[in-house]
C-alpha positions as a LaTeX table, in Angstrom:
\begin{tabular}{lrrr}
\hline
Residue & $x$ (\AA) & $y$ (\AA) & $z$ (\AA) \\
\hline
Unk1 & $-63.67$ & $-31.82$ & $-19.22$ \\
Unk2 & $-62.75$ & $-30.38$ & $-15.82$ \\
Unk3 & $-64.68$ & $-31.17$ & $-12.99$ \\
Unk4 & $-66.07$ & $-27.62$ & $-10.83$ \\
Unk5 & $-67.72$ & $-29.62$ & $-8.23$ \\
Unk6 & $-64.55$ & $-28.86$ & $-5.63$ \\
Unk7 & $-64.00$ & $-25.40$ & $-6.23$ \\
Unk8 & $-67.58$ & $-24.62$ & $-6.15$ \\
Unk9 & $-68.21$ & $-26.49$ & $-2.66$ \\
Unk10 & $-65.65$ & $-24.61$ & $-1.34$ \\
Unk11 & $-66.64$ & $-21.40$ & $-2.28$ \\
Unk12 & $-70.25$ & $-21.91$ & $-1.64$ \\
Unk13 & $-69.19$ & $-22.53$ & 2.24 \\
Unk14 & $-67.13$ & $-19.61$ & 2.11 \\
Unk15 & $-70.04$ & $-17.53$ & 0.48 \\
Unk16 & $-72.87$ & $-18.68$ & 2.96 \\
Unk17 & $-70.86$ & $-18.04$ & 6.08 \\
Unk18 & $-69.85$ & $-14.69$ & 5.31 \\
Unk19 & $-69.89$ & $-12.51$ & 8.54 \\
Unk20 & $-72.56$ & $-9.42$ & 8.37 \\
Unk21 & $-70.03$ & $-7.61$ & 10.24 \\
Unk22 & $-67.53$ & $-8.61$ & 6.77 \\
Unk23 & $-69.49$ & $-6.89$ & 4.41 \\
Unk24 & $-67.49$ & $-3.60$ & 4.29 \\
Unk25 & $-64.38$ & $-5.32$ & 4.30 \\
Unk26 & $-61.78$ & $-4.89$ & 1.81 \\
Unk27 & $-61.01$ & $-7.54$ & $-0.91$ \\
Unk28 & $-57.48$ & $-8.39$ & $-2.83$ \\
Unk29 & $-58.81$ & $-6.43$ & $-5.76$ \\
Unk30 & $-58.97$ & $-2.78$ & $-4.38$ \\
Unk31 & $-62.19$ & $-1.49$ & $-6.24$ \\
Unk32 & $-64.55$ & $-4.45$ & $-4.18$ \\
Unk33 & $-65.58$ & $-4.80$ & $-1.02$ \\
Unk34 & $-66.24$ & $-8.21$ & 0.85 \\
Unk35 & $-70.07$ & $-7.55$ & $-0.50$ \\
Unk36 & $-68.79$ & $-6.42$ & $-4.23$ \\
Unk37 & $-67.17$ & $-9.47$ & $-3.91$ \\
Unk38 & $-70.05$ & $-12.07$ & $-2.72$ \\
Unk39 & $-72.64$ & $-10.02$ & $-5.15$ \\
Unk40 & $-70.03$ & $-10.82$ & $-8.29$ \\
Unk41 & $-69.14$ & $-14.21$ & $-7.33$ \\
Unk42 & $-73.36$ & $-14.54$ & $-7.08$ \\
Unk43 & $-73.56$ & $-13.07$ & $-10.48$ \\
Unk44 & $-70.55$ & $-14.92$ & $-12.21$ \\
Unk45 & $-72.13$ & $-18.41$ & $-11.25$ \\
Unk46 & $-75.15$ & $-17.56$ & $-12.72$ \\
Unk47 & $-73.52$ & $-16.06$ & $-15.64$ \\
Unk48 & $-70.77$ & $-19.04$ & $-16.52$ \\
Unk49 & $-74.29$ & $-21.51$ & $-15.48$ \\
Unk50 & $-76.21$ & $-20.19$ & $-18.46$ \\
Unk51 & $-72.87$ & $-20.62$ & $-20.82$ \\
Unk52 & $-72.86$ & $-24.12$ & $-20.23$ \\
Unk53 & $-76.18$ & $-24.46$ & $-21.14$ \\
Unk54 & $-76.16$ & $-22.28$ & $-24.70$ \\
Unk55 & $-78.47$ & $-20.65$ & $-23.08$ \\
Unk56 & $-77.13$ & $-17.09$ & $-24.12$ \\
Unk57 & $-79.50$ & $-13.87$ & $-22.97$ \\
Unk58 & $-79.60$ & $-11.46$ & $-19.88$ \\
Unk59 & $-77.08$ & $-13.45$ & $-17.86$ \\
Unk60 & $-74.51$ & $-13.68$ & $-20.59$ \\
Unk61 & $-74.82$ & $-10.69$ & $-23.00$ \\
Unk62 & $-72.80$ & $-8.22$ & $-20.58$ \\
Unk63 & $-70.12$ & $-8.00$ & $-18.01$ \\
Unk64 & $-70.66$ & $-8.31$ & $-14.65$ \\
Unk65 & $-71.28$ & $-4.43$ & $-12.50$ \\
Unk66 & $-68.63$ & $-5.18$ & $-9.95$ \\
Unk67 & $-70.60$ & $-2.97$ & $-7.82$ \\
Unk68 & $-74.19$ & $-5.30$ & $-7.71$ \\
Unk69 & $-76.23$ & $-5.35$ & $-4.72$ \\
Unk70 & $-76.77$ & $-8.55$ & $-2.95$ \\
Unk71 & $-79.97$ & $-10.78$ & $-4.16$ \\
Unk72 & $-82.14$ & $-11.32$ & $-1.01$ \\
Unk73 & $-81.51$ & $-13.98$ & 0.64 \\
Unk74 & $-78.32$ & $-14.88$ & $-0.84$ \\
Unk75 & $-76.88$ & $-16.59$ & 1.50 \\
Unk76 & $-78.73$ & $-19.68$ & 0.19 \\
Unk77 & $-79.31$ & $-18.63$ & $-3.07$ \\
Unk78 & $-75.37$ & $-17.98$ & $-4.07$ \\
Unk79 & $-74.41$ & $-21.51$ & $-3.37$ \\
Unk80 & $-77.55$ & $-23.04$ & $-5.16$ \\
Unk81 & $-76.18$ & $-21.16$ & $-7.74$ \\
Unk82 & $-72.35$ & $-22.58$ & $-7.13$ \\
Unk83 & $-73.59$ & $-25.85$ & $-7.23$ \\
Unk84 & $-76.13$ & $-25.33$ & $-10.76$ \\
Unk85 & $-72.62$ & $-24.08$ & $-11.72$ \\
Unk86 & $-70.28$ & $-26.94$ & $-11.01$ \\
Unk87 & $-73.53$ & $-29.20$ & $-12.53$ \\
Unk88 & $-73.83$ & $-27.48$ & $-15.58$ \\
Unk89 & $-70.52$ & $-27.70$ & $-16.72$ \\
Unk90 & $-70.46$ & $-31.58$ & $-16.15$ \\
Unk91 & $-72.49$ & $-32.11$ & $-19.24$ \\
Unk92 & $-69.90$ & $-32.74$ & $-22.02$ \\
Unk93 & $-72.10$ & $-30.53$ & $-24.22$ \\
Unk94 & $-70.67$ & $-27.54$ & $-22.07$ \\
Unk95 & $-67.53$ & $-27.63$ & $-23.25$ \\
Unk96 & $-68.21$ & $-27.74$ & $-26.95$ \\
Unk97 & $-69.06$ & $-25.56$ & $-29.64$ \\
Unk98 & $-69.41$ & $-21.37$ & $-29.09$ \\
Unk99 & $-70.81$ & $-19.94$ & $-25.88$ \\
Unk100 & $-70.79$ & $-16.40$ & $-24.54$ \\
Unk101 & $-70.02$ & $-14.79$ & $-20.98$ \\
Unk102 & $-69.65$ & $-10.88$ & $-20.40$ \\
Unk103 & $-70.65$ & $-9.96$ & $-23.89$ \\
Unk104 & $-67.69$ & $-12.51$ & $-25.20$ \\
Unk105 & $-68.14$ & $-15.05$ & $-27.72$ \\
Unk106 & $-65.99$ & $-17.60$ & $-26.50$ \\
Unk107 & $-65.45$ & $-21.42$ & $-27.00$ \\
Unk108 & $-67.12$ & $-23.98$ & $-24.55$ \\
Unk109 & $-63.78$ & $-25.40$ & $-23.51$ \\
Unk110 & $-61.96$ & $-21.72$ & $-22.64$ \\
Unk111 & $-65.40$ & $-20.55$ & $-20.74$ \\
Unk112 & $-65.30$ & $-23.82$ & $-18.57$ \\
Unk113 & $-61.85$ & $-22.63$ & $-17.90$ \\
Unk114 & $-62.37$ & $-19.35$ & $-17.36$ \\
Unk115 & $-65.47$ & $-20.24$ & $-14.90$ \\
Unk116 & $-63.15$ & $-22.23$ & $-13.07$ \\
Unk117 & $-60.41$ & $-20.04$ & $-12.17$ \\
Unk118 & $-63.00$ & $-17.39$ & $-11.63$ \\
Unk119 & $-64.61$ & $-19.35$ & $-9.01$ \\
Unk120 & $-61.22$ & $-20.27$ & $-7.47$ \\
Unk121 & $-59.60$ & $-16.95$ & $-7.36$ \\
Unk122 & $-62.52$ & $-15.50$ & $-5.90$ \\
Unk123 & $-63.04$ & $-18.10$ & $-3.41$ \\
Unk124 & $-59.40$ & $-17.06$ & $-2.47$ \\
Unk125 & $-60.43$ & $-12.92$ & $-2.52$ \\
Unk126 & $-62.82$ & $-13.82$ & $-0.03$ \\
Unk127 & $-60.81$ & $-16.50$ & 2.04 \\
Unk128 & $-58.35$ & $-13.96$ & 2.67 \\
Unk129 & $-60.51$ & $-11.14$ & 3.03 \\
Unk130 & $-62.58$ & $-13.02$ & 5.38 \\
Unk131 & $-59.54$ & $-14.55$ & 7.62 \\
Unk132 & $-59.87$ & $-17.52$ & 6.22 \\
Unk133 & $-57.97$ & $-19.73$ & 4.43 \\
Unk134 & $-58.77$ & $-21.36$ & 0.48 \\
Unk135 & $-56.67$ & $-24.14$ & $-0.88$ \\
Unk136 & $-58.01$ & $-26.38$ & $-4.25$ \\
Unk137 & $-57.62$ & $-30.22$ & $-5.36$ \\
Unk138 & $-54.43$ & $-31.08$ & $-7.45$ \\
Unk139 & $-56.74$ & $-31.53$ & $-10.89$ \\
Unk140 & $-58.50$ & $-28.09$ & $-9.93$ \\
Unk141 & $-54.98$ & $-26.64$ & $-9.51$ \\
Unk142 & $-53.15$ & $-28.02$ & $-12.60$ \\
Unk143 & $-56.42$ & $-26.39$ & $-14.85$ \\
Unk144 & $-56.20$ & $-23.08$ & $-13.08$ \\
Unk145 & $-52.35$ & $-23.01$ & $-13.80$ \\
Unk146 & $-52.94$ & $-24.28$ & $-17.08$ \\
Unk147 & $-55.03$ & $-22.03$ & $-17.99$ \\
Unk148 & $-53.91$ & $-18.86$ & $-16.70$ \\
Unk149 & $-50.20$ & $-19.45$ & $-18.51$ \\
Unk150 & $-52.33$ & $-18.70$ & $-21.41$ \\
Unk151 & $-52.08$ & $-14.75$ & $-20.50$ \\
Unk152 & $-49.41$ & $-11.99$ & $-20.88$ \\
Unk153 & $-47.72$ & $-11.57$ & $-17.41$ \\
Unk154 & $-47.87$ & $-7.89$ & $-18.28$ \\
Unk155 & $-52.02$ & $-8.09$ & $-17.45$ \\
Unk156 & $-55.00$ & $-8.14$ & $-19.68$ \\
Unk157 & $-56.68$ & $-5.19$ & $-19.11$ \\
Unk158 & $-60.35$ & $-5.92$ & $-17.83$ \\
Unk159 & $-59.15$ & $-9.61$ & $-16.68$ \\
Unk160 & $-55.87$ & $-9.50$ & $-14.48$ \\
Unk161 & $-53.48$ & $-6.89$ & $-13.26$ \\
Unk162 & $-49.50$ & $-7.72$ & $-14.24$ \\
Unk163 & $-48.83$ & $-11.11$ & $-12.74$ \\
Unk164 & $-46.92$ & $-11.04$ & $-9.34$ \\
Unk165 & $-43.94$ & $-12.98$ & $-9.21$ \\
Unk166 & $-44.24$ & $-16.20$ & $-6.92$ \\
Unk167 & $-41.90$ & $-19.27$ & $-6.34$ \\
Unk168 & $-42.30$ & $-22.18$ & $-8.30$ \\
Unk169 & $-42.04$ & $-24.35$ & $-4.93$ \\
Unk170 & $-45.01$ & $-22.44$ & $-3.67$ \\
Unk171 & $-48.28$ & $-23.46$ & $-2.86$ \\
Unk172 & $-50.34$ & $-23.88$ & $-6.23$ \\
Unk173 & $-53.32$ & $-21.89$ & $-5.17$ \\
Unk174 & $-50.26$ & $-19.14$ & $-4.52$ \\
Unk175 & $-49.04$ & $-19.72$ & $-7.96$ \\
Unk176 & $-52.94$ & $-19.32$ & $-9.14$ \\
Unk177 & $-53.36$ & $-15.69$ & $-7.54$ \\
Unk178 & $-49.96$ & $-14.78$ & $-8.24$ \\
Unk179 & $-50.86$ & $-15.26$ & $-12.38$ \\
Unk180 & $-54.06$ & $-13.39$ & $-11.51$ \\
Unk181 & $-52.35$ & $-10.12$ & $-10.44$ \\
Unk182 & $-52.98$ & $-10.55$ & $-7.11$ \\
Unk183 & $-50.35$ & $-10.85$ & $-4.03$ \\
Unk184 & $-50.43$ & $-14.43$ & $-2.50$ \\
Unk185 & $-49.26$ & $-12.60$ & 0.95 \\
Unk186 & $-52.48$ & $-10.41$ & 0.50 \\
Unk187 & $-54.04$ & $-10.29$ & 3.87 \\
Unk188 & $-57.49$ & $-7.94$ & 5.61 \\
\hline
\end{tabular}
């Protein structure tokens, strides 16, 4: 079992003291704004939330619409939903048998990890988009490398972009983005 709880305080902070004036800012991932961002990283916690619990329906049956609107009041109610997240997925029963996320059937244990380096490498989209700056926990770090080493550094078409080459020396969370597609130098 990997433990969220980090990873999801961090990005709830970064989530509930998002600027108004940040909104229409661009992100890492050129089809999201700052707001695209927040609204999927709103939806995703709910989403990966209801795969830990089995509790497959609305939340899981689809992929996220990158382009959501923000929830009312979700400045509050995005890092409620980080934290039901990171509590969720402490039950041991999360991590076993099937569960689904974004119309996928997936196993428990590759959905934890995939709700993981979700939450971390958007925390990090919106760190850097935000002038800010997102680092994660050695064991949060060794899961998100783990786990991403699983993909084709080509891309995976819907997931990452071709993996941009970073130093092994470097910074794990640079390593992290780097897998993702995304350029650890990436700056608003």
């Amino acid at each position: 079992m990997i433990d969220l709880t980090s990873a999801c305080e961090r990005t709830a902070g970064l989530v509930a003291s998002v600027p108004d004036d940040a909104l229409g800012g661009a992100t890492p991932n050129e089809s999201m704004t700052v707001r695209d961002l927040v609204a999927h990283i709103g939806g995703l916690s709910a989403a990966f939330t209801a795969a830990a619990r089995k509790d497959l329906g609305e939340w899981t049956d689809t992929p996220p619409d990158e382009h959501a609107p923000l929830d009312d009041g979700w400045r509050s109610l995005y890092p409620q939903r980080l934290t039901a997240l990171a509590q969720a997925w402490r039950d041991a029963d999360a991590w076993t048998g099937m569960t689904r996320a974004g119309g996928v059937d997936l196993p428990g244990q590759v959905a934890g990890a995939v709700a993981l380096a979700e939450v971390v490498i958007h925390g990090w989209d919106l760190a850097v988009a935000t002038g800010r700056h997102y680092d994660c926990d050695e064991p949060t770090a060794h899961a998100c490398l783990e786990h991403l080493a699983q993909f084709d550094p080509a891309g995976t078409e819907g997931l990452f972009g071709p993996a941009v080459p970073v130093d092994g020396a470097a910074p794990a969370i640079e390593r992290i983005v780097g897998l993702s597609g995304r350029d650890p130098h990436w700056r608003a």
